[in-house]
N, C-alpha and C positions, 0 to 999 in steps of 0.2 A: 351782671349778665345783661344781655343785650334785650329790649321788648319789643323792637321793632323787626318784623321779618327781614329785611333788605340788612339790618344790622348785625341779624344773628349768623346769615348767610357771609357777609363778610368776615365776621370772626371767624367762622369755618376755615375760609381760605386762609384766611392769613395765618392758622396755626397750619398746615397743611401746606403752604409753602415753607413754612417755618422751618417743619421737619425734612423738606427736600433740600432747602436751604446746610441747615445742619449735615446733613449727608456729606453734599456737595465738599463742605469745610471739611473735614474729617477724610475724607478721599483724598482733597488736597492735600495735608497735613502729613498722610501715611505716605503720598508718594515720595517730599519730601524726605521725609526720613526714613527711606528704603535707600533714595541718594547720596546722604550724606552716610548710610552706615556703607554704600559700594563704596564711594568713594576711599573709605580706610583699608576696604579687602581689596577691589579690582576698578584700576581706573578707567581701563576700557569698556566695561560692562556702565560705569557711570557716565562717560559718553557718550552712548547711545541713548541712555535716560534723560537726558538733558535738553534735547527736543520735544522730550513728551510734557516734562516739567513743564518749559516754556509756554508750549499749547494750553496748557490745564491752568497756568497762571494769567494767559491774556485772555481766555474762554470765561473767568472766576471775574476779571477785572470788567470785561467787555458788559456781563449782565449785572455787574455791581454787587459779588459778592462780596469781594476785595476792592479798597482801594485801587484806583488805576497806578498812582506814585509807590501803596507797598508792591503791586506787581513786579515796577517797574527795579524798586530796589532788590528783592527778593534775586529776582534776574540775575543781577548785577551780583548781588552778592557769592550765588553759588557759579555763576562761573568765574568768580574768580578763585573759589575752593577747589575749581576743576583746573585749574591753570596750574596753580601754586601745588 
């Protein structure tokens, strides 16, 4: 543990982003696979999903939750499961 005031205050935050952090991931992750289970039921309902994906992937990339390159593969990869 941390002895210094300025120290302990930074530990604060930094678990405290931690958990918004983690949020963030998990939000990502469910929208995800809310897409790929439309895409098996209804392709049309997963195309309209598929701009929101994109915004919440460059929005994840943009403040560094995710890599910018898995962003950008991520991307890639489901609209090519939306094509196919």
């Amino acid at each position: 543990m941390p002895n210094i005031k300025a120290a302990k205050k930074d530990l604060k935050q930094s678990r405290a982003r931690a958990a918004v952090n983690l949020t963030k991931k998990k939000e990502l992750k469910e929208t995800i696979k809310a897409f790929k289970k439309a895409l098996d039921s209804d392709k049309a309902k997963a195309g309209e999903m598929i701009s929101d994906i994109f915004s919440k992937l460059d929005k994840a990339a943009k403040n560094n939750l995710i890599a910018r390159n898995k962003a950008a593969r991520l991307k890639s990869r489901l609209s090519k499961k939306l094509v196919t």
